[in-house]
C-alpha positions, 0 to 999 in steps of 0.5 A, spaced: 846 527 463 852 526 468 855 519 469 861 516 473 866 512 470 864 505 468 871 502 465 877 501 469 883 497 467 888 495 472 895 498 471 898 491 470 896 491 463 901 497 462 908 495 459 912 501 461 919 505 459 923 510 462 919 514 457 913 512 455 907 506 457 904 503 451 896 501 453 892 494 451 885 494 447 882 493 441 881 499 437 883 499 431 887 504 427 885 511 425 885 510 417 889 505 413 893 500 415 900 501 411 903 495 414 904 489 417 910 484 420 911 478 423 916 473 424 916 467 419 917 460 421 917 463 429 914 458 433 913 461 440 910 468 436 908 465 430 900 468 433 903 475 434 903 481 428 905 488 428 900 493 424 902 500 423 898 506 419 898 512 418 896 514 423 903 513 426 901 507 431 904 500 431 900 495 434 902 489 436 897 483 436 898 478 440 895 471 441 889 473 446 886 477 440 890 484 443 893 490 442 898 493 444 899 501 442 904 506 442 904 511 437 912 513 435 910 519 429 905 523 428 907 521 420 905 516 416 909 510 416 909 506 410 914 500 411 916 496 418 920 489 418 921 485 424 927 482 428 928 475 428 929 477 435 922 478 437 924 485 440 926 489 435 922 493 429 924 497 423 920 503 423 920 507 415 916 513 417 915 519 412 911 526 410 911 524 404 915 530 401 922 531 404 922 527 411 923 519 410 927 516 416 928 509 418 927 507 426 929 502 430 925 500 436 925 496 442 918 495 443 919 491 449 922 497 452 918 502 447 925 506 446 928 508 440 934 505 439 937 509 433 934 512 427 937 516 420 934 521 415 934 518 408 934 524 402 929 520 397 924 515 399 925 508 401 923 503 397 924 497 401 925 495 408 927 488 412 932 484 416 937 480 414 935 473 416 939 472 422 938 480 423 945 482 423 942 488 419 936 491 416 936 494 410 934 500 407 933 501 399 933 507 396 930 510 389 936 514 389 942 511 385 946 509 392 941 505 392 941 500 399 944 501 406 946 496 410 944 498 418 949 493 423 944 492 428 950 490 433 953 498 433 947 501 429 952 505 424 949 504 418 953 504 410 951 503 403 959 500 403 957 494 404 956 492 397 963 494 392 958 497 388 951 501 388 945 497 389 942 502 385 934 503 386 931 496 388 924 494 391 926 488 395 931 485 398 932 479 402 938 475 404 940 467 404 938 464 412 946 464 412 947 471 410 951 470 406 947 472 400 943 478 398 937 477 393 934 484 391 930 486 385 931 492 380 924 495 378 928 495 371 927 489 371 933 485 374 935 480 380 942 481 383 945 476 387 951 479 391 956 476 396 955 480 402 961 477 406 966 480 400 962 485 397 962 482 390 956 481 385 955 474 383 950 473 379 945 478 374 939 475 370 934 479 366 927 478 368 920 482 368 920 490 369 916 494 373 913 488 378 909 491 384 909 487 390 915 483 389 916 476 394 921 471 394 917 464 396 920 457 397 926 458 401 928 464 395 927 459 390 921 462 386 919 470 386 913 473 384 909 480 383 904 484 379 902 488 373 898 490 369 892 485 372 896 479 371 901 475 377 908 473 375 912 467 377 919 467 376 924 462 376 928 467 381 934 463 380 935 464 373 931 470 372 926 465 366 917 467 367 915 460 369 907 462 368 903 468 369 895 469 371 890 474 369 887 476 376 880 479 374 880 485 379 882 491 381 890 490 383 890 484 388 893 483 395 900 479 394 904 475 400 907 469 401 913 467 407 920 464 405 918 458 408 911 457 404 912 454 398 905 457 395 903 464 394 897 467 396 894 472 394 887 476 397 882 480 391 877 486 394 870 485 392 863 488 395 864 487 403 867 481 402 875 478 400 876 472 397 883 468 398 886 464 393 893 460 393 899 458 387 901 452 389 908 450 386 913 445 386 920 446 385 921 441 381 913 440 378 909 446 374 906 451 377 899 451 379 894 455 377 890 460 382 886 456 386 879 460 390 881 457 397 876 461 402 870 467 402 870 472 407 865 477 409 864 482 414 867 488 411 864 495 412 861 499 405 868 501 401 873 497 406 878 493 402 884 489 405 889 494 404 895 489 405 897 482 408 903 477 412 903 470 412 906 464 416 905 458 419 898 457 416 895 464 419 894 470 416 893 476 419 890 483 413 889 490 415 884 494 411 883 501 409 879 503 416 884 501 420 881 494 422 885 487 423 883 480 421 886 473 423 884 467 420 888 461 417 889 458 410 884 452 410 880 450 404 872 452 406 866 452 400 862 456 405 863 464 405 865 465 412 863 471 416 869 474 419 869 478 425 875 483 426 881 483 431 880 490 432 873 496 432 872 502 434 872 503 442 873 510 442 870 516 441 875 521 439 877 528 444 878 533 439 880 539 444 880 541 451 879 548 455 879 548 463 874 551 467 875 553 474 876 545 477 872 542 472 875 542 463 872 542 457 872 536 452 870 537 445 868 531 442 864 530 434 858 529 438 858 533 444 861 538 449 863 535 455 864 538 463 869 532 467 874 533 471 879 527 474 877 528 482 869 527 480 870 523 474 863 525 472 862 526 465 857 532 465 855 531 458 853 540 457 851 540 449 851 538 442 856 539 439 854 543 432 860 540 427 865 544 430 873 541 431 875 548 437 873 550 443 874 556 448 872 557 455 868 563 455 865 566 462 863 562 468 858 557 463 859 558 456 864 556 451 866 559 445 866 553 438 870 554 432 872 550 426 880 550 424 882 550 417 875 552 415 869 558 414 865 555 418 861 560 424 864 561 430 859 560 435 857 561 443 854 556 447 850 558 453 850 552 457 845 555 462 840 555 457 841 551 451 842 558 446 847 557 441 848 564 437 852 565 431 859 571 432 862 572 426 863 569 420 870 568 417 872 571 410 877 566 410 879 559 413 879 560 420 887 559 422 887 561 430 882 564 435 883 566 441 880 570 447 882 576 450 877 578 455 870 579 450 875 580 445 876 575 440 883 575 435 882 571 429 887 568 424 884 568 417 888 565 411 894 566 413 894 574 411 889 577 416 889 579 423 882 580 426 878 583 432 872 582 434 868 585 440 863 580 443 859 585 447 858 590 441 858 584 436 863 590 431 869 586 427 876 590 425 880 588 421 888 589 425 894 587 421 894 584 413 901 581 411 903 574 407 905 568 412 902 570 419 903 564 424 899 567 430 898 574 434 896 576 441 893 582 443 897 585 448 894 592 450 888 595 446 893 598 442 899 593 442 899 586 437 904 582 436 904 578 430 908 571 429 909 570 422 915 566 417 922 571 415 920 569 407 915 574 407 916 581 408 919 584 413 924 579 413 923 577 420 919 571 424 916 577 429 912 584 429 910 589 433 903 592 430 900 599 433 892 598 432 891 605 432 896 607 427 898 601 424 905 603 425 908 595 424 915 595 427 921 588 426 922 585 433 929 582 436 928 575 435 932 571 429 929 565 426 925 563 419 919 562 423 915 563 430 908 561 432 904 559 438 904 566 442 902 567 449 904 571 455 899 572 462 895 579 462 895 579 470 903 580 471 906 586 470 910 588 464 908 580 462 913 577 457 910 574 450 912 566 449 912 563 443 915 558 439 921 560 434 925 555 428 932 557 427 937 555 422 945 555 422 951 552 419 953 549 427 947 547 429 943 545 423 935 546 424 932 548 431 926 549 435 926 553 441 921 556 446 922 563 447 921 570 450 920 576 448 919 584 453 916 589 451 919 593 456 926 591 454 925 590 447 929 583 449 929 576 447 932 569 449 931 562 448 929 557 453 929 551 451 932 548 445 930 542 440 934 540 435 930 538 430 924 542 426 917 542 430 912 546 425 906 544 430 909 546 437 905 549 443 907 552 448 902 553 454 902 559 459 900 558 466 905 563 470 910 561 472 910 555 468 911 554 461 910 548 457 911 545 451 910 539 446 916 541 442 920 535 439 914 531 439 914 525 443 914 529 450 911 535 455 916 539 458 915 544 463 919 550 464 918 554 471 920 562 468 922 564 476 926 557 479 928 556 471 927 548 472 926 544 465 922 538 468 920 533 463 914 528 463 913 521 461 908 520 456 903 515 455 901 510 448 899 516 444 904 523 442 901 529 445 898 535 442 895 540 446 895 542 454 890 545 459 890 546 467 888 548 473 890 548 480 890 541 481 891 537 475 894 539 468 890 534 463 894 533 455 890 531 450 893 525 445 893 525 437 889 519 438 883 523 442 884 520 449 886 524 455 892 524 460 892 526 467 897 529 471 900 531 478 903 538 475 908 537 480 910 529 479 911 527 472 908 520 472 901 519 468 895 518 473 891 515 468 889 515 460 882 517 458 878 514 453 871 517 451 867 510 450 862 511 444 857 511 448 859 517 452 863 514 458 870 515 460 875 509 459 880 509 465 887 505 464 
């Protein structure tokens, strides 16, 4: 089935930086959405809210019921806040484990204005009222860090003493004082004009979702099925309630002076509301409206207020709007976002035409026709390989699933090889297939006579070429021994020989066996005391036994690539970017980036084409560094052109 492209968005859409463009739409986010922000009581932005998830994304919804997209990390994000000056955002991304940074960014420019690496977690993160700062809580005794927005330096000097680690931290209107709670189950007030600590009150302990609310006046949290309100003041518990489910979504804005909370049921979602008086009794819970709409098993995952609108985020990446009115009737709720898109999950070229892989089918296209050639379904497999002038090869990463052939002239699908153990790597050579199975074996195997060799076993193999029919050189990790990031393997008899090249890892091998005296190229990760950690692109002669760098990042990048189209090398090292390296004129070009991180390269004569984190396409002019146009695969296989 061919078809020409159906959608096209004009380019006036786009907001675009020195660097990168965001794009316009309502696809939703990949997976949970871990975030939301918005300014309180801004009249002129009181319809528009971020979302973020862990899919890396910020999305700025605006009143027309769009998104604005742009991906800043291929990690989690788990905080944002906004600027009360409607430009800027702060950004708490993490891997998890060792990696918490803290970003500001200008989302009108889509730049990175400063960031900082935190060695424990963050527990808290929001401006100041006036937006002099953004402070940054730690689970570390240091406690909060006080980031200065004028000169982006940051401090946890601000305060004469150490916060220790907090939950929440807010500021007067005047800025003049901080309010922050301890999960020992305290409330500080500090003077942040001197430094000194004002006032200290004893209050309930280990309380999630903590909030202030009527002009910081009472505060509120959650634990163990019950909604705290505490004189925030004095520290004293005005009332608690019971909530009857799992833990319920809690927010509330300065501003208001009821707190509202949304509890998950079966494809609906009821809001309740806490009405107080400063000077009156607190409320008890009142059932204000009933959503449905939702999918099976999607929650509200979290929640922002202000001005009588709120906007929620669920657990399937999808955003819904609505306002606080009191309705007895359940309302079906239609979200702001859905899925659009299909996702691309590999490209390969052929001759002028590419190979795009989606969960449903193979496809042939190319941006010069804008055919999409829909060549075969696609049996459940994540990898593709161009093999022949009308065939492919289909595996599966990070699994034990068979690696297939596909004849696309007749339709045949034949199973090759079955791995024994979670597919790592897979490459051609010829009829030849290197395989990377578990990380310990390197293994050959013959297309036309169907005969698997097992080629090298060792612990921490990263990659592998097959050189010449005796030569293969093997990527691995210095922890493991030989105490060195690259090898030299004689197939025939297994002599292993420690390469030249210093660094604790090397992965992404390529080199081009139609040069002379090729060179191999790959990415390596080094570490000295001058220059901490670094990524570099390198090479390697067999001939000469020599090697050097070509490019350097100044940061740790574990899921480099680096593509090989002789003579120019490119790469995503650094992850926001693609960079080119010309071997011959020794040029390093740089390429602007689209809404989405890139993640993989293809080319051909004319057109080099980078497949995004996202799943979407960019195509470029090798020779200029400007997109031509982002592809998105619709779900009804057409291309969405922006």
């Amino acid at each position: 089935m061919k078809n020409k492209i159906l959608f096209t968005v004009i380019s006036a859409l786009f907001l675009t930086s020195v660097n990168a463009q965001s794009h316009m739409s309502t696809q939703a986010h990949e997976s949970d959405v871990t975030s939301l922000a918005l300014i309180d009581g801004n009249d002129s932005e009181k319809n528009t809210a971020f979302s973020a998830g862990k899919d890396g994304f910020l999305i700025k919804w605006t009143e027309d019921g769009l998104g604005e997209h742009y991906q800043i990390t291929d990690m989690e994000i788990k905080m944002i806040a906004r600027s009360p000056n409607g430009k800027d955002i702060a950004v708490y991304e993490t891997d998890g484990a060792s990696t918490n940074m803290v970003s500001i960014w200008n989302f009108n420019s889509l730049t990175r204005k400063c960031a900082y690496t935190f060695s424990s977690t963050i527990t808290a993160l929001s401006y100041s009222a006036k937006g002099s700062y953004v402070m940054c809580s730690t689970a570390s005794e240091k406690g909060t860090y006080f980031l200065n927005t004028s000169n982006n330096t940051i401090t946890s000097k601000k305060l004469k003493e150490s916060t220790g680690p907090v939950s929440m931290a807010v500021t007067s209107d005047s800025e003049n004082t901080a309010l922050m709670y301890s999960p020992a189950g305290i409330l500080k007030y500090y003077n942040l004009k001197n430094g000194e600590k004002k006032a200290v009150f004893r209050t309930e302990s280990m309380l999630s979702q903590p909030h202030v609310f009527n002009n910081n006046v009472f505060f509120a949290g959650y634990k163990d099925s019950e909604i705290y309100i505490i004189q925030a003041t004095t520290g004293s518990n005005i009332a608690k309630f019971n909530v009857s489910a799992k833990e319920p979504v809690l927010f509330t804005s300065n501003k208001s002076e009821n707190l509202y909370y949304i509890v998950n049921e079966n494809r609906q979602f009821k809001l309740y509301m806490i009405q107080n008086d400063r000077n009156k009794d607190v409320i008890a819970p009142e059932l204000i409206r009933t959503f449905s709409g939702l999918k099976d098993g999607e929650q509200v995952k979290c929640a922002v207020y202000t001005n009588g609108v709120v906007f929620a985020g669920t657990s399937r990446g999808n955003i819904y709007k609505f306002d606080t009115a009191v309705a007895e009737r359940v309302d079906v709720l239609q979200s702001l976002s859905d899925k659009m898109y299909e996702k691309i999950w590999d490209i390969a070229s052929i001759g002028d035409n590419f190979y795009f892989l989606s969960p449903s089918a193979v496809f042939l296209s190319s941006y010069d026709s804008g055919i999409v050639d829909r060549k075969a379904s696609n049996p459940g497999h994540t990898n593709i390989l161009s093999y022949g002038a009308n065939s492919a090869i289909l595996w599966t990463k990070n699994s034990k699933k068979n690696v297939q052939l596909i004849d696309f002239s007749t339709g045949s699908v034949n199973s090759l090889f079955t791995p024994e153990a979670n597919l790592q790597s897979l490459k051609l050579y010829g009829d030849i297939l290197i395989s990377i199975e578990g990380s310990s074996a390197v293994n050959k195997y013959s297309i036309t006579s169907g005969q698997t060799e097992n080629l090298y076993n060792g612990a921490g193999i990263q990659d592998a070429v097959l050189y010449k029919e005796t030569d293969l050189y093997v990527a691995k990790t210095s922890a493991t021994n030989p105490a060195v990031p690259l090898l030299y393997i004689n197939t025939k008899t297994k002599e292993t020989v420690p390469l030249n090249l210093k660094g604790t890892a090397s992965y992404s091998l390529s080199y081009d066996p139609s040069v002379p005296d090729a060179e191999i190229y790959g990415i390596v990760i080094s570490t000295s005391s001058q220059n901490g950690i670094t990524t570099s692109v390198f090479s390697y002669n067999p001939s000469t036994k020599f090697s050097r760098k070509l490019l350097d990042e100044h940061s740790e990048d574990t899921n480099a690539i680096c593509y090989l189209s002789y003579p120019v090398l490119y790469t995503n090292m650094g992850k926001s970017r693609i960079r080119s390296y010309n071997l011959t004129a020794r040029r390093n070009f740089e390429y602007k980036r689209s809404a989405s991180l890139p993640v993989k390269i293809a080319k051909n004569n004319t057109r080099l084409v980078i497949l995004n984190r996202d799943g979407s396409v960019s195509w470029y002019n090798p020779d200029m560094n400007t997109v031509i146009a982002d592809w998105y695969l619709t779900t009804d296989g057409q291309w969405f052109e922006f």
